[in-house]
C-alpha positions as CSV (number, residue, x, y, z in Angstrom):
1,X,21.7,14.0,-25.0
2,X,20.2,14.7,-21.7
3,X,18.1,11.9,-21.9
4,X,17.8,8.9,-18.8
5,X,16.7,5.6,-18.6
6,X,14.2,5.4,-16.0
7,X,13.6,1.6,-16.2
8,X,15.0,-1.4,-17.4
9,X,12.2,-5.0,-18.5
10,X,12.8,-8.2,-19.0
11,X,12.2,-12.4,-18.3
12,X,13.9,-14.5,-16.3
13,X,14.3,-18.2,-16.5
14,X,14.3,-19.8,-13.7
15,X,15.5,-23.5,-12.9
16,X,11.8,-24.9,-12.7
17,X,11.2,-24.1,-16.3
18,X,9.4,-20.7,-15.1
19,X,10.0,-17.4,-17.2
20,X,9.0,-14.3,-14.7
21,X,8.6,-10.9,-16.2
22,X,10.0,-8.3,-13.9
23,X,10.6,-4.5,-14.5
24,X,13.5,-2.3,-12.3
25,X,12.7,1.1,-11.7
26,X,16.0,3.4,-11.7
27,X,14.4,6.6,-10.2
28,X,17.6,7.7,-8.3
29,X,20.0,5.1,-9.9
30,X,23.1,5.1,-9.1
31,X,22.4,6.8,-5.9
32,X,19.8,4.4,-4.5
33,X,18.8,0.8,-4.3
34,X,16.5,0.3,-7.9
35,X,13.3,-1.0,-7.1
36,X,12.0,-4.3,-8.4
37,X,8.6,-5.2,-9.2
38,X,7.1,-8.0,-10.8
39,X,5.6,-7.1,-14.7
40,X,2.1,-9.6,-15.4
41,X,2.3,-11.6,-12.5
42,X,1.4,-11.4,-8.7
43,X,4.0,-12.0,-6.1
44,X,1.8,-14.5,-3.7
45,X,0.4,-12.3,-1.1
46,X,1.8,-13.8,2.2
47,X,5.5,-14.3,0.5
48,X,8.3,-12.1,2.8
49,X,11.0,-10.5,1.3
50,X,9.3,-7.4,-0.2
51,X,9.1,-3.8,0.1
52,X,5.7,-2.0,1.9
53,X,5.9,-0.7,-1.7
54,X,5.6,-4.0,-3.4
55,X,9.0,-3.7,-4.9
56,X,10.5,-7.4,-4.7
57,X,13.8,-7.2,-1.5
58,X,17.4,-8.6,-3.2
59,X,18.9,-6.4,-0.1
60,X,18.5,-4.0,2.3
61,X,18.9,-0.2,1.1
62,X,21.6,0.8,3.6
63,X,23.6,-2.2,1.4
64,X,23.3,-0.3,-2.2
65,X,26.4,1.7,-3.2
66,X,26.8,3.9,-6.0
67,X,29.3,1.3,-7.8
68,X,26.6,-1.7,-7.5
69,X,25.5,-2.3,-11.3
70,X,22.0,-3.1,-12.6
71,X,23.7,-6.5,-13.5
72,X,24.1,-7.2,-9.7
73,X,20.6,-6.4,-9.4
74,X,19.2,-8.3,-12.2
75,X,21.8,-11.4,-10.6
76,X,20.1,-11.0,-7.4
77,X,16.4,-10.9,-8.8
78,X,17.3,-14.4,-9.9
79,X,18.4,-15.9,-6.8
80,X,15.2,-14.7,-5.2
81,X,13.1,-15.7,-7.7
82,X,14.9,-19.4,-7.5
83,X,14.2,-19.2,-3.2
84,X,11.0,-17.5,-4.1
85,X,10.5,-21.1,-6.4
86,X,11.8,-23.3,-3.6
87,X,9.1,-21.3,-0.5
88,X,6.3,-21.7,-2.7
89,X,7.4,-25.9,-3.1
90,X,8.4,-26.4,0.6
91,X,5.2,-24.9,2.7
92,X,6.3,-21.0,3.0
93,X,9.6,-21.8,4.4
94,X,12.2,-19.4,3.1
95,X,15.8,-21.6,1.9
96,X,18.9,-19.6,2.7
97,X,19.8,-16.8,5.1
98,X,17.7,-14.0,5.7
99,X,18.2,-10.9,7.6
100,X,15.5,-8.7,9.0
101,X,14.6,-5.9,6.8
């Protein structure tokens, strides 16, 4: 009793075959946006969509409510790890919508 969970680990597959090790900090969970950062592995250094802090961007803080679930976040690690897949294929080019962080 009393006790949190401060972080959650774990793989994901992605649709290349690739398994990515990624850990999600819940420091101030459900109160702000958990922070995602890669577990073994190196995020290539020029790739957008991340943090000053490293943490890998699903969405922009001033998006995270209180009733978003660490499902949603795990859901949205995958997505960017698939465009993350896709940039890295296609000469740095980021597929999808982005909006400015």
């Amino acid at each position: 009793y009393g006790d949190r969970i401060t972080a959650a680990e774990g793989t994901i597959d992605t649709q290349y075959g690739n398994t990515y090790a990624i850990r999600i900090a819940l420091d101030n969970y459900p109160y702000s946006l958990p922070k995602i950062f890669t577990k073994g592995w190196e995020i290539h250094p020029v790739c957008p969509h991340r943090f000053s802090g490293g943490s890998i961007c699903v969405m922009r803080s001033s998006q995270w409510r209180t009733y978003h679930t660490i499902a949603l976040v795990v859901a949205k690690t995958a997505i960017w790890l698939a465009k993350y897949e896709k940039w890295k294929r296609n000469g740095h080019r980021w597929p999808g919508l982005e909006q400015k962080h």
